[in-house]
N, C-alpha and C positions, 0 to 999 in steps of 0.2 A: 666676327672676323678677328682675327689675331693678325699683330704685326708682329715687325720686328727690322733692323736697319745693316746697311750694310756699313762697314770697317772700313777706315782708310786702307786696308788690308786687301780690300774687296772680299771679306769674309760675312758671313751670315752666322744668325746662332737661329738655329731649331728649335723653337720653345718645346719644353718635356712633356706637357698633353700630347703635341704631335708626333713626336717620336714615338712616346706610349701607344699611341693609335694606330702609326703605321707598324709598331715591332720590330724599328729600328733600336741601335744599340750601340754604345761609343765603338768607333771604330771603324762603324758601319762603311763598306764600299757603298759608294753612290754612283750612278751618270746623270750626267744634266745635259738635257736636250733641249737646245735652243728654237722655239716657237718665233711665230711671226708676232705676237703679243708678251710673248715671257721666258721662261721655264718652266719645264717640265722633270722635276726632280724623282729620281726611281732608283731602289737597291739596283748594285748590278749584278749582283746573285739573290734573286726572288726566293727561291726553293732550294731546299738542300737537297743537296743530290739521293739521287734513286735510281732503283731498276725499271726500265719499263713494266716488268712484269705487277709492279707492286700499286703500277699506277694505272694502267688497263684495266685491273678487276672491279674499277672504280666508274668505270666507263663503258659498260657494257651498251650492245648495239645490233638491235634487230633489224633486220633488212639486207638487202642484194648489196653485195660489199661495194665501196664507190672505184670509181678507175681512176689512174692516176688524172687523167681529161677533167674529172670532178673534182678532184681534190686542186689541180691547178687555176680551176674558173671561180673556184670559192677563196682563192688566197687573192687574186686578181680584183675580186667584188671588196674583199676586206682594207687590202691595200686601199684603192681608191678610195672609201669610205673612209680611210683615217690620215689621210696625205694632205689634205685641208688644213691641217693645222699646224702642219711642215711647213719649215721654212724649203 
């Protein structure tokens, strides 16, 4: 486990392993989501932008295409599934 403490500042420093790991990089945009137990620290731009097209080829998918009905009971089941840890 790594630490590290916070600044009469209420600042944190990010030890350089973890920044190496995640591919963060001075300067880096962050959001911090506040948990019922902590933070939750995340880039706020994960991926650099793209075209759909560039990212579909990547995700191909056989079978009877879903209806929007489907795709809304699967965001519903994810939702729940990670709202637990929301404050």
């Amino acid at each position: 486990m790594i630490s590290t403490h916070l600044s009469s500042k209420g600042q944190i420093m990010i030890p350089r392993q973890i920044c190496q790991h995640q591919h963060w990089e001075s300067e880096q945009e962050l959001v911090i989501i506040e948990l019922k137990n902590g933070i939750w620290l995340k880039p706020k731009y994960p991926f650099k932008s793209t075209y759909l097209e560039d990212a579909a080829k990547y995700l191909p998918y056989k079978g009877k295409a879903k209806t929007l009905a489907d795709m809304d009971a699967a965001i519903a089941v994810g939702v729940l599934e990670n709202n637990d840890d929301c404050i």
